[in-house]
N, CA, C and O atoms as a CHARMM CRD file, in Angstrom:
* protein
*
  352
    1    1 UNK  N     40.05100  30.81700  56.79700 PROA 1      0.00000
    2    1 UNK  CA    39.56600  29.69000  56.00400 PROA 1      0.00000
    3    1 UNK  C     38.72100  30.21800  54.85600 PROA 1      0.00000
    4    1 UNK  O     37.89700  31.12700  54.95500 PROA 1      0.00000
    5    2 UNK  N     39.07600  29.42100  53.56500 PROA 2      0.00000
    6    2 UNK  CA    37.99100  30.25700  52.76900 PROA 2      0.00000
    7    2 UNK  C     36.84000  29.74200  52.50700 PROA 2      0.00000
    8    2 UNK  O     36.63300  28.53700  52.65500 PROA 2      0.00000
    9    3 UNK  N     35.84100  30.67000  52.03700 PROA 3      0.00000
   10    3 UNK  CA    34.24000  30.59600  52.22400 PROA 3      0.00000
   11    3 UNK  C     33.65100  30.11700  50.80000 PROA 3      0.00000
   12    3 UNK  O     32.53100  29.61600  50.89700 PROA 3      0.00000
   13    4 UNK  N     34.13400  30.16800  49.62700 PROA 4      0.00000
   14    4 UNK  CA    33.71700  30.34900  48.59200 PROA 4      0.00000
   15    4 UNK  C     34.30400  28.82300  47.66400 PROA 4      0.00000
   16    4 UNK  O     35.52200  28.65100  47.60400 PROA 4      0.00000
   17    5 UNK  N     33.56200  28.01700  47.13100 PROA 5      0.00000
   18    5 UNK  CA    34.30200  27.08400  46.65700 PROA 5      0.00000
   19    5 UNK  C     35.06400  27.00000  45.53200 PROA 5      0.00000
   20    5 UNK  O     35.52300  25.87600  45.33100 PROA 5      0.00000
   21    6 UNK  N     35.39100  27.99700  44.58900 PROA 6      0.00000
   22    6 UNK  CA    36.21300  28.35200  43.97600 PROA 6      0.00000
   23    6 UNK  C     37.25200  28.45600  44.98400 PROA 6      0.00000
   24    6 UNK  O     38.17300  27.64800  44.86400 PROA 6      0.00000
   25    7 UNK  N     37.30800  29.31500  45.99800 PROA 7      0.00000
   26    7 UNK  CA    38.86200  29.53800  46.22800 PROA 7      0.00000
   27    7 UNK  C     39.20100  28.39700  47.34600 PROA 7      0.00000
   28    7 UNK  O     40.24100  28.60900  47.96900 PROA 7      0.00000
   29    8 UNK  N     38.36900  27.05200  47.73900 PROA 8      0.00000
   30    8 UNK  CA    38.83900  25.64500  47.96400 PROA 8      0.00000
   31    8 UNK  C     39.48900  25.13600  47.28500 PROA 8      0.00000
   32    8 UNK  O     40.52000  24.52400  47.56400 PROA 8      0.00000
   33    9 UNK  N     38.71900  25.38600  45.66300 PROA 9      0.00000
   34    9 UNK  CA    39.53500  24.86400  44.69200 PROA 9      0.00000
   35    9 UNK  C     40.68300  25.31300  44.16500 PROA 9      0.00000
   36    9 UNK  O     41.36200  24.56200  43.46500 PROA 9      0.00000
   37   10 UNK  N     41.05100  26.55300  44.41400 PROA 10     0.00000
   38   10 UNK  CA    42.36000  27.42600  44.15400 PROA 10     0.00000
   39   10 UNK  C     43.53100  26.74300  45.23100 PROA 10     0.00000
   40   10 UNK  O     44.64200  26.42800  44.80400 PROA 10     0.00000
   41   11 UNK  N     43.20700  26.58600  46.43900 PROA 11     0.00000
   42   11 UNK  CA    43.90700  26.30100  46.84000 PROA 11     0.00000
   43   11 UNK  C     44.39200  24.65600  47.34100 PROA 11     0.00000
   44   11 UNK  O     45.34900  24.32100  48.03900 PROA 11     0.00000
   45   12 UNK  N     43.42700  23.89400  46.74600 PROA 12     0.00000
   46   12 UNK  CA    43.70600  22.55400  46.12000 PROA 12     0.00000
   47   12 UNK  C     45.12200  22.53200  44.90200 PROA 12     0.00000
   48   12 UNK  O     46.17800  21.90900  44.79100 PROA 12     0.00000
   49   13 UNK  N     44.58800  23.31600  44.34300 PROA 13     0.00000
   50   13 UNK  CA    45.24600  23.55200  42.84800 PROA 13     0.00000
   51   13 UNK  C     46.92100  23.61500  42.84500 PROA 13     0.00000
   52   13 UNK  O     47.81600  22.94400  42.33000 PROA 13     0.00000
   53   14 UNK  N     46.82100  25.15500  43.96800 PROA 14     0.00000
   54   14 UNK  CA    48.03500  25.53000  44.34900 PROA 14     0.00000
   55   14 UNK  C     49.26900  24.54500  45.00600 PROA 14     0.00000
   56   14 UNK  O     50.46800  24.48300  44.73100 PROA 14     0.00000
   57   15 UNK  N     48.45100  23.81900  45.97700 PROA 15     0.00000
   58   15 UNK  CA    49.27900  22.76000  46.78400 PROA 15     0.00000
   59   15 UNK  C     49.90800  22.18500  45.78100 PROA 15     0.00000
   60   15 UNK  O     51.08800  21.84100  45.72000 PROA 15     0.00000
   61   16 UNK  N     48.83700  22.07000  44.77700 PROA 16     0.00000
   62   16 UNK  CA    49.56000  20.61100  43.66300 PROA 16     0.00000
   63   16 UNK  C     50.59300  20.97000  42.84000 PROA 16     0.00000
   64   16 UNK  O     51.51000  20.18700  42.59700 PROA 16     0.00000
   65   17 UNK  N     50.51100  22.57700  42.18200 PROA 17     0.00000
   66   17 UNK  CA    51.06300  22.38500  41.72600 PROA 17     0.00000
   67   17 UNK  C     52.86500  23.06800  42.01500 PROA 17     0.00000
   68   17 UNK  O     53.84100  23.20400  41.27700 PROA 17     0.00000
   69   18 UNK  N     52.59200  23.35200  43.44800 PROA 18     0.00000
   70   18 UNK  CA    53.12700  23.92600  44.99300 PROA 18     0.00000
   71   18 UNK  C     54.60300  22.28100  44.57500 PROA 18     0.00000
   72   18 UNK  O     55.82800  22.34900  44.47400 PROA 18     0.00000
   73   19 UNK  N     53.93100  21.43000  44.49100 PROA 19     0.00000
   74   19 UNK  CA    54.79400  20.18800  44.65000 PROA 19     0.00000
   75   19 UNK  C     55.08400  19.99600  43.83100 PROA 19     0.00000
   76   19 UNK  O     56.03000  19.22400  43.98300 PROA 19     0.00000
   77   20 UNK  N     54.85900  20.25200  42.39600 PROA 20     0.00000
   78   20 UNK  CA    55.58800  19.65200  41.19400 PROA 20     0.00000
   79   20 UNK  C     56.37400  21.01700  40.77500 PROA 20     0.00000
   80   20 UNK  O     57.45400  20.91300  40.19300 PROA 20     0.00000
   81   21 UNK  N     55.94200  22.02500  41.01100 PROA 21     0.00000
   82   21 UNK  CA    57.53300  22.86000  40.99300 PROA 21     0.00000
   83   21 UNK  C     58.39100  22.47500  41.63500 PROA 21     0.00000
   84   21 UNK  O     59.39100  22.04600  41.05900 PROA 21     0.00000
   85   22 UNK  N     58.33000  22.48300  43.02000 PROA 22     0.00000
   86   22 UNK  CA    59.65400  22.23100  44.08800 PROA 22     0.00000
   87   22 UNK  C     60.10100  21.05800  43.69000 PROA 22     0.00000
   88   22 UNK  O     61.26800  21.14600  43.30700 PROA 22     0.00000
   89   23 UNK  N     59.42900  19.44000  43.58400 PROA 23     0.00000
   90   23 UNK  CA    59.88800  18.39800  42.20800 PROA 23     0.00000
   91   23 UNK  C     61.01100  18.75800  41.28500 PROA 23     0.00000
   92   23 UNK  O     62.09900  18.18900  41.19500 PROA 23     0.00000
   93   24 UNK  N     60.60000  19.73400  40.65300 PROA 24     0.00000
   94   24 UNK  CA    60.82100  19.81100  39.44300 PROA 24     0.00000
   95   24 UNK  C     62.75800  20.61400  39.60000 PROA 24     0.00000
   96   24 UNK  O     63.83900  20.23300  39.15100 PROA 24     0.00000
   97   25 UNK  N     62.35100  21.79200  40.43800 PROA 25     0.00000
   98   25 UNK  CA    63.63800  22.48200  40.76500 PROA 25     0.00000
   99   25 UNK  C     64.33600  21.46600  41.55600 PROA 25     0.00000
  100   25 UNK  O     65.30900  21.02400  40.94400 PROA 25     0.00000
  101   26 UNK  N     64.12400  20.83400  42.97300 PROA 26     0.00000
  102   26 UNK  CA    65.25600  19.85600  43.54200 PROA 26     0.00000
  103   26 UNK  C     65.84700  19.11300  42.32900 PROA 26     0.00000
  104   26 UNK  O     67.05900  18.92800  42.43400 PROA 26     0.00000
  105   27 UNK  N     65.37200  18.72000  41.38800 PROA 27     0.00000
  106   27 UNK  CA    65.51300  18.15600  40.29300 PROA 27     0.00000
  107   27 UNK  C     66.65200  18.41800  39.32400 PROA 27     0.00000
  108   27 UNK  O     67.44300  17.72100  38.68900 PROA 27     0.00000
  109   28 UNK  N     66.39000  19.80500  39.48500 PROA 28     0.00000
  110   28 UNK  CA    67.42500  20.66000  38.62500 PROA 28     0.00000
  111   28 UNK  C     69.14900  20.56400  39.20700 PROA 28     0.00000
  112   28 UNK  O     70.25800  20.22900  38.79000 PROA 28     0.00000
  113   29 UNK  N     68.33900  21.22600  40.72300 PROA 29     0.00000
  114   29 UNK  CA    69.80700  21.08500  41.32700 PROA 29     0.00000
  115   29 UNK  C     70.32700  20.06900  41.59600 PROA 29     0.00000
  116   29 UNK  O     71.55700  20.09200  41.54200 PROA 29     0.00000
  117   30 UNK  N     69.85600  19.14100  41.87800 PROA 30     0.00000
  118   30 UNK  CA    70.59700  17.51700  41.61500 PROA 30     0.00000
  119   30 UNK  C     71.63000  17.47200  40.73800 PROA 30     0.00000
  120   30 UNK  O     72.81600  17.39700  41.06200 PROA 30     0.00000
  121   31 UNK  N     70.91800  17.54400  38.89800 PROA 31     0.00000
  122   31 UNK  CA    71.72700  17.46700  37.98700 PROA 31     0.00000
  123   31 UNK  C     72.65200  18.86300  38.10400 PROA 31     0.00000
  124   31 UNK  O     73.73700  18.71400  37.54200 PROA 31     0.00000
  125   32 UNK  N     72.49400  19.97300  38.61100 PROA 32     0.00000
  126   32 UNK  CA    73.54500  20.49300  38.90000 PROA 32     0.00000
  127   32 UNK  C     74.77400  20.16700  39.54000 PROA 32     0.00000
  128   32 UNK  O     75.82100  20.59800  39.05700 PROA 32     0.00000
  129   33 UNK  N     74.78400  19.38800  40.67300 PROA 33     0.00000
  130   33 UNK  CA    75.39900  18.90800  41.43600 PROA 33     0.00000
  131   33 UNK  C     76.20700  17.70500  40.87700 PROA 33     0.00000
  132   33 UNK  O     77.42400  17.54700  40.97000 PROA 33     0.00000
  133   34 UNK  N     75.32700  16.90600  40.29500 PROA 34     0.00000
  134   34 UNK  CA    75.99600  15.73800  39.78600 PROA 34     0.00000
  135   34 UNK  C     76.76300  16.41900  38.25500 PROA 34     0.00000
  136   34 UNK  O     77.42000  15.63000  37.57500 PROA 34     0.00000
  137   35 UNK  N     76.66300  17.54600  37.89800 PROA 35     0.00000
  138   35 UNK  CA    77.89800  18.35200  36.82600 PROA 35     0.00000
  139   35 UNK  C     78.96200  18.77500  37.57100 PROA 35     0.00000
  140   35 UNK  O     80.14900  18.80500  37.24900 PROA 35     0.00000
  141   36 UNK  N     78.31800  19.17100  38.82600 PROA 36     0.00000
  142   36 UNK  CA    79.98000  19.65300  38.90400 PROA 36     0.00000
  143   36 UNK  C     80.58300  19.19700  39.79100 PROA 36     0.00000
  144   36 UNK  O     81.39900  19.90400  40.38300 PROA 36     0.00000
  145   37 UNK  N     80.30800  17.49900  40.26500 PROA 37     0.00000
  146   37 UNK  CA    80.91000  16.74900  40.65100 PROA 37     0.00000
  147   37 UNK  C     82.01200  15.64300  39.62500 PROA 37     0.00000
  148   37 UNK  O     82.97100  14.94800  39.95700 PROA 37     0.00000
  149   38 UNK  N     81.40500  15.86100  38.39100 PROA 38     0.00000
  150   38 UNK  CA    81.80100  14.95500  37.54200 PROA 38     0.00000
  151   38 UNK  C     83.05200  15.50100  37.44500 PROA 38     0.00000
  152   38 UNK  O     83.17800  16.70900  37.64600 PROA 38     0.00000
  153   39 UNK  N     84.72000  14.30700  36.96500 PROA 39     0.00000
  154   39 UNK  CA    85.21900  14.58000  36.48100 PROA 39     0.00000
  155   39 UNK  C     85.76700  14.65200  34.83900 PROA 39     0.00000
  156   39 UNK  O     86.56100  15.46200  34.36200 PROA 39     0.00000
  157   40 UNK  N     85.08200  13.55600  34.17700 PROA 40     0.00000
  158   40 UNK  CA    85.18300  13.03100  33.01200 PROA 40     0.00000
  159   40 UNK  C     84.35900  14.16100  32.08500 PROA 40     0.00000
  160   40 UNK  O     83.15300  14.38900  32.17800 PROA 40     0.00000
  161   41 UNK  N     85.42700  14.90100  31.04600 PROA 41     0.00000
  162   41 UNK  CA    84.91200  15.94000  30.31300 PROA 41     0.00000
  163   41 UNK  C     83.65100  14.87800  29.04200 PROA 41     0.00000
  164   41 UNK  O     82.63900  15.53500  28.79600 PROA 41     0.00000
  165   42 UNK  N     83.67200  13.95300  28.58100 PROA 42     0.00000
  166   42 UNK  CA    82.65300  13.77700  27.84600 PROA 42     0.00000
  167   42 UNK  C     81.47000  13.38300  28.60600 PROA 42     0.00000
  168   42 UNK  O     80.37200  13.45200  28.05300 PROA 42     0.00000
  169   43 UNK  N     81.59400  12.88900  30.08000 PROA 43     0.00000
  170   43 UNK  CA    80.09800  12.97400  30.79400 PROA 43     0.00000
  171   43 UNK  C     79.32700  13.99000  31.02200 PROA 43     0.00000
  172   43 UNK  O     78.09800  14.05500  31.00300 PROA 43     0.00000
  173   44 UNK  N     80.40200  15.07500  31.32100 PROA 44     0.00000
  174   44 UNK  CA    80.24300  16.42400  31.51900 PROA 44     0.00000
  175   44 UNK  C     79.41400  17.09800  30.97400 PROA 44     0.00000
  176   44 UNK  O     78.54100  17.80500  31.47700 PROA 44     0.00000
  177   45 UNK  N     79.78300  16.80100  29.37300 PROA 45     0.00000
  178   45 UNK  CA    79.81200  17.71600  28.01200 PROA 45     0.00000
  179   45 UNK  C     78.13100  17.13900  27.60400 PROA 45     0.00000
  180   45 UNK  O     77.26300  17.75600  26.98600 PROA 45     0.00000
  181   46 UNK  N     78.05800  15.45100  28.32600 PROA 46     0.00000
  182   46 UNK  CA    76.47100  14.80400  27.65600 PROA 46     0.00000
  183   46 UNK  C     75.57900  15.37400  28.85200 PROA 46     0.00000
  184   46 UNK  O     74.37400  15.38900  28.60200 PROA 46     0.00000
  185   47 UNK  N     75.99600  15.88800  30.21800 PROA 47     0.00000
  186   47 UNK  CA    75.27600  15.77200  31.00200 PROA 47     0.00000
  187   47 UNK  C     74.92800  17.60200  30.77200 PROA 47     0.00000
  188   47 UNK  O     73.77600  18.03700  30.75700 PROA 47     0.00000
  189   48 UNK  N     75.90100  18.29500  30.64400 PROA 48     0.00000
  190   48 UNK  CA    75.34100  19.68900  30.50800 PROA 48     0.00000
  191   48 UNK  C     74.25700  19.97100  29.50200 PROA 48     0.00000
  192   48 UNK  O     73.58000  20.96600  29.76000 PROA 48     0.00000
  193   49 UNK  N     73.96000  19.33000  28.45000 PROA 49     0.00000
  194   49 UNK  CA    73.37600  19.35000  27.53200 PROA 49     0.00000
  195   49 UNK  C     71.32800  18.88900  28.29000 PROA 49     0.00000
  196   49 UNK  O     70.22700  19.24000  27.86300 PROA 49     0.00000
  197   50 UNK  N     71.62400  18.24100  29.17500 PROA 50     0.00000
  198   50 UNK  CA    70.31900  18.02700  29.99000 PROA 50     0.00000
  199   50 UNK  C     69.96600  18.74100  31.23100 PROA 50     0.00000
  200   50 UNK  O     68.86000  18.70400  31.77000 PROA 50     0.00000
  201   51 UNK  N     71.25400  19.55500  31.73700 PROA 51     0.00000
  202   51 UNK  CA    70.82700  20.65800  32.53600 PROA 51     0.00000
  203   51 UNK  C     70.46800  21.86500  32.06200 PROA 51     0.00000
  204   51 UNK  O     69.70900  22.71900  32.52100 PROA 51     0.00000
  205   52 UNK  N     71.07700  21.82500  31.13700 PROA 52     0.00000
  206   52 UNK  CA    70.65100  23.35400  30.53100 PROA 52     0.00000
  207   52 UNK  C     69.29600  23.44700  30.12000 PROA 52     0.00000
  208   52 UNK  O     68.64900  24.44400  30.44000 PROA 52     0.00000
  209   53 UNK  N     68.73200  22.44300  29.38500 PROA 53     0.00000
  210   53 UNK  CA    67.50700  22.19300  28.76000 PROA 53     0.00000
  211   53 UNK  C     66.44800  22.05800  30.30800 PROA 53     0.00000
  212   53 UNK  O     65.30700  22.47100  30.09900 PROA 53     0.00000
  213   54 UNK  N     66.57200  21.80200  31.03900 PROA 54     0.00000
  214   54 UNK  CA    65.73600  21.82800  32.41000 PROA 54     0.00000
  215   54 UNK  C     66.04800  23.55900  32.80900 PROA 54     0.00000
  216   54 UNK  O     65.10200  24.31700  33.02300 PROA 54     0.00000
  217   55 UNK  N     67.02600  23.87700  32.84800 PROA 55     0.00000
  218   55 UNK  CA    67.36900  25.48400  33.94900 PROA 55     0.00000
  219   55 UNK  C     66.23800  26.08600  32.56100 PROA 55     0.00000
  220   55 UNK  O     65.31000  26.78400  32.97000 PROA 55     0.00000
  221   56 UNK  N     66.28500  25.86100  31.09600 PROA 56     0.00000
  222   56 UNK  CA    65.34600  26.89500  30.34800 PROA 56     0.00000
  223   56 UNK  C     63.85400  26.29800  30.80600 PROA 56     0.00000
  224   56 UNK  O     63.04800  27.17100  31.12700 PROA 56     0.00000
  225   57 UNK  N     63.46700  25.14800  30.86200 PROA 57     0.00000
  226   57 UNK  CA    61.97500  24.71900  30.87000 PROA 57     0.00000
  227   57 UNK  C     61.65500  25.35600  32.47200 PROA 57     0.00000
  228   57 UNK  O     60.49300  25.60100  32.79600 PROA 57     0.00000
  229   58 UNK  N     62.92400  25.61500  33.52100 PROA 58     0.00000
  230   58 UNK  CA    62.29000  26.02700  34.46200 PROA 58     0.00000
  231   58 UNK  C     62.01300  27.77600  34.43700 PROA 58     0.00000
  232   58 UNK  O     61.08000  28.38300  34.96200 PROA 58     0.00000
  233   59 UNK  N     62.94200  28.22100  33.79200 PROA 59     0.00000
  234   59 UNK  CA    63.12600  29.45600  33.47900 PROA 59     0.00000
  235   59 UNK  C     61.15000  29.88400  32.88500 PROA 59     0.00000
  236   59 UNK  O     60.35800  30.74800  33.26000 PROA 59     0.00000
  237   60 UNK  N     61.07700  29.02900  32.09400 PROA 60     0.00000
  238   60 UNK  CA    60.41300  29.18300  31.04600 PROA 60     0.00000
  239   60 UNK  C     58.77100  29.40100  31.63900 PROA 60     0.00000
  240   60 UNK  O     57.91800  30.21300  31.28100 PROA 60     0.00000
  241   61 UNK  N     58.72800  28.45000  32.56800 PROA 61     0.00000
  242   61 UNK  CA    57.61600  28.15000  33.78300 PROA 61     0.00000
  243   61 UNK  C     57.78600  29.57000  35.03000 PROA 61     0.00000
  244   61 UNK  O     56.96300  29.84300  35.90500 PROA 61     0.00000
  245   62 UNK  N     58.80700  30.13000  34.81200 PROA 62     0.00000
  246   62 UNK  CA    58.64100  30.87100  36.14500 PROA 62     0.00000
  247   62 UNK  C     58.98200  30.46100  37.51200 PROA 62     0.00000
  248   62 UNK  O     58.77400  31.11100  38.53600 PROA 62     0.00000
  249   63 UNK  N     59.56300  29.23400  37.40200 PROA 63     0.00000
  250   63 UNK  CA    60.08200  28.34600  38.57100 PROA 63     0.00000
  251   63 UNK  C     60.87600  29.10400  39.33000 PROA 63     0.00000
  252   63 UNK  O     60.69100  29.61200  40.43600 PROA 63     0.00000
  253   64 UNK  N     62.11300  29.12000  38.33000 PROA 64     0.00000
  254   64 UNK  CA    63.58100  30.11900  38.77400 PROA 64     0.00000
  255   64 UNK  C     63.51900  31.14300  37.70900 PROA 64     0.00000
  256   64 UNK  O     62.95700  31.00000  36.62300 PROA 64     0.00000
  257   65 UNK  N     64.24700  32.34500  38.18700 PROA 65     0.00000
  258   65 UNK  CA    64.32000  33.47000  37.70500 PROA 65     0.00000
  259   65 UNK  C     65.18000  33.10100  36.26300 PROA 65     0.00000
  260   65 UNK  O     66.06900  32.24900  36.27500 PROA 65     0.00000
  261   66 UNK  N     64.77600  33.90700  34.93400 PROA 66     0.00000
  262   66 UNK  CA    65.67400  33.73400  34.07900 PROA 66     0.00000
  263   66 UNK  C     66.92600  34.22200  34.08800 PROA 66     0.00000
  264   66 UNK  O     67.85300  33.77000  33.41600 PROA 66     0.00000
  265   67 UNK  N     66.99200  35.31700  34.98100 PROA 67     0.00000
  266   67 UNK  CA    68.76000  35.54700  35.25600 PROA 67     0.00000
  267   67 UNK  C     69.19200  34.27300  35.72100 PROA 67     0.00000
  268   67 UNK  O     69.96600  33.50000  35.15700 PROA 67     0.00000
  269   68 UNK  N     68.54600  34.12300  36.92700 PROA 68     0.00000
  270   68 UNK  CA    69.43700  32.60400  37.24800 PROA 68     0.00000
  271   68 UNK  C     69.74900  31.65000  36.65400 PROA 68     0.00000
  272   68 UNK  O     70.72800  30.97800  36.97500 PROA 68     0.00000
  273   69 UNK  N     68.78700  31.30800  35.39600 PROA 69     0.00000
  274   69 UNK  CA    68.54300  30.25400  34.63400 PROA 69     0.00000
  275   69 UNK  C     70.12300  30.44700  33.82200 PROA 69     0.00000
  276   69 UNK  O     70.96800  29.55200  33.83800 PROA 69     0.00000
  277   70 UNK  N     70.27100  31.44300  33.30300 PROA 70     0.00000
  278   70 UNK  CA    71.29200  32.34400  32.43800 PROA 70     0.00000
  279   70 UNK  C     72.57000  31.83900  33.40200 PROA 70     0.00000
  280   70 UNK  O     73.30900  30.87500  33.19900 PROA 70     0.00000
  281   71 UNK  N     72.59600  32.75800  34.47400 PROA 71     0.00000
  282   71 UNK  CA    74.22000  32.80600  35.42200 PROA 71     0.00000
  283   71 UNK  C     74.52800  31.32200  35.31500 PROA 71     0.00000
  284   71 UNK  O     75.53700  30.97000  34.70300 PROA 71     0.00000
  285   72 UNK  N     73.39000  30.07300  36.10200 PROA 72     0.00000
  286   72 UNK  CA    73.67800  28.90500  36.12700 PROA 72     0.00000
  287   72 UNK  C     74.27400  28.29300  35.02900 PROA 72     0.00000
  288   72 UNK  O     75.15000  27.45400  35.24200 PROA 72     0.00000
  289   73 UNK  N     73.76100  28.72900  33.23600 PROA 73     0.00000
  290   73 UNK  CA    73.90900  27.78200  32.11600 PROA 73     0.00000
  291   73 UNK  C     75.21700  28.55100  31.76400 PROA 73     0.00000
  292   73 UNK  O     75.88700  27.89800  30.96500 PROA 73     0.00000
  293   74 UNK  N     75.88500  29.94100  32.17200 PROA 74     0.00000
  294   74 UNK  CA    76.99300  30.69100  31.70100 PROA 74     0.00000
  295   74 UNK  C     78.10900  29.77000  32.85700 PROA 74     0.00000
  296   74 UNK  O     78.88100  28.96200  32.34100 PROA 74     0.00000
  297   75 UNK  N     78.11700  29.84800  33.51900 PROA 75     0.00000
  298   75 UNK  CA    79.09600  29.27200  34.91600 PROA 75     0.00000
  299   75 UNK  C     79.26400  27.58400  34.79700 PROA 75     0.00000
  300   75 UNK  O     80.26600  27.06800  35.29100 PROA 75     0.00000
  301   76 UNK  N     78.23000  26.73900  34.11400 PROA 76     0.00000
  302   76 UNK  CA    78.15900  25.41900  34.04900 PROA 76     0.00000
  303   76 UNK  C     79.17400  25.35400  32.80300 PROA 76     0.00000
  304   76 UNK  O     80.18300  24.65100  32.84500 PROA 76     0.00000
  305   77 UNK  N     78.85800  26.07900  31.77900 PROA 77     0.00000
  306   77 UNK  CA    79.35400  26.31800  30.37900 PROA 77     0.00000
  307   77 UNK  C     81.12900  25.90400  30.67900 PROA 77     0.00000
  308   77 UNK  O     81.88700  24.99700  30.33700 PROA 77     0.00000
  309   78 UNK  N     81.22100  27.16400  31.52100 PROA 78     0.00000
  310   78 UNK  CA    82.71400  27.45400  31.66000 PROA 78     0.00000
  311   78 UNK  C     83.36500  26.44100  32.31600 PROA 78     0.00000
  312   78 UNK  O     84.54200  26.11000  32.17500 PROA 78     0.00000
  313   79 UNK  N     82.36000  25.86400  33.19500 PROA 79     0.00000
  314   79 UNK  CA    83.58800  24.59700  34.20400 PROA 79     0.00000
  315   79 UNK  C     83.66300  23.70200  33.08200 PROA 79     0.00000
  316   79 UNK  O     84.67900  23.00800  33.11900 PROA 79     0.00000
  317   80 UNK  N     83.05200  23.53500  32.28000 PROA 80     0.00000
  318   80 UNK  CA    82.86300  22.01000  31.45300 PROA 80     0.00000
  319   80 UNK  C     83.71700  22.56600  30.60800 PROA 80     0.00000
  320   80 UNK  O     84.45600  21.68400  30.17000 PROA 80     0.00000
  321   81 UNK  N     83.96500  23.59000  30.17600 PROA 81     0.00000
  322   81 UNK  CA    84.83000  23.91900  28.95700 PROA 81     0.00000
  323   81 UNK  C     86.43800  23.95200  29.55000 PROA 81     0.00000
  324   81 UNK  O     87.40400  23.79200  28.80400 PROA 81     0.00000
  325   82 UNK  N     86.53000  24.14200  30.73400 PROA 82     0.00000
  326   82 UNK  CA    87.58700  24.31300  31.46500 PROA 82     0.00000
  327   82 UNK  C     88.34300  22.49800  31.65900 PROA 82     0.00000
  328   82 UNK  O     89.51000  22.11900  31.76100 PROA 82     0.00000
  329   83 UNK  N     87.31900  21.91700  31.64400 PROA 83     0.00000
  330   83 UNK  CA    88.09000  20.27100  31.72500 PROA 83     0.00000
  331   83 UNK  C     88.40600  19.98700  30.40200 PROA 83     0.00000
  332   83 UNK  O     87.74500  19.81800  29.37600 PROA 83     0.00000
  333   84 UNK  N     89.63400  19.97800  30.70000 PROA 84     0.00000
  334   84 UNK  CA    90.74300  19.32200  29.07400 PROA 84     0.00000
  335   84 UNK  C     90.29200  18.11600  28.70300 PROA 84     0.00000
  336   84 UNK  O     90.36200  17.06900  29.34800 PROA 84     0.00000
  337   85 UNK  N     89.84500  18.28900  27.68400 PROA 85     0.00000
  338   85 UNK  CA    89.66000  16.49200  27.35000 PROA 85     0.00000
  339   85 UNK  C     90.54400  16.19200  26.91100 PROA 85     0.00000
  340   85 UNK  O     91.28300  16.85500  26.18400 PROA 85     0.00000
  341   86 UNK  N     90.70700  14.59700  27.43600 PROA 86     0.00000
  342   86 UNK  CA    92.35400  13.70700  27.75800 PROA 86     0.00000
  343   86 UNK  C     92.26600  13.35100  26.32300 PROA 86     0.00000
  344   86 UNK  O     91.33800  12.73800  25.79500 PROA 86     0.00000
  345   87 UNK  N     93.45200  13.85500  25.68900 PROA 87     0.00000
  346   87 UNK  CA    93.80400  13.04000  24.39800 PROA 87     0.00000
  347   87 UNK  C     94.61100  11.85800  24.30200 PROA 87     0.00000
  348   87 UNK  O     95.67200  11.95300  24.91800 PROA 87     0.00000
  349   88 UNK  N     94.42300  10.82300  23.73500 PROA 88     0.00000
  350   88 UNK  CA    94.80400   9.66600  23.79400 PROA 88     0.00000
  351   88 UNK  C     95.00100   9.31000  22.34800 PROA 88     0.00000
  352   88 UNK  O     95.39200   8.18500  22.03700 PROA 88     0.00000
């Protein structure tokens, strides 16, 4: 237990902000999930555009590793580019 009230308050701090990372990443992978569930290439194409911008702000924070941030936005890239959009 700690003795010193600084490190009460450190670990007040931590909890909190312990929960708005993990927030923040389930978050991520959600909209991951809901990309590469989608089939419709222009939902795809609007929705990658808001995962990517989260995988960098998490990147950016130290959340997830920036390789990962990278592999995830290179591999998302490719499935979405891979759905033909239906010409009509």
């Amino acid at each position: 237990m700690a003795n010193h009230k600084n490190t009460k308050k450190a670990i007040r701090t931590n909890a909190k902000k312990r929960l708005l990372n993990r927030y923040q990443a389930v978050t991520a992978r959600n909209l991951v999930k809901r990309l590469r569930l989608s089939h419709d290439h222009a939902e795809a194409s609007d929705l990658l555009k808001t995962v990517i911008s989260k995988l960098d702000k998490l990147a950016k924070r130290n959340i997830i590793h920036k390789n990962k941030a990278a592999n995830n936005k290179s591999k998302l890239t490719r499935f979405v580019n891979k759905m033909a959009p239906v010409a009509a």
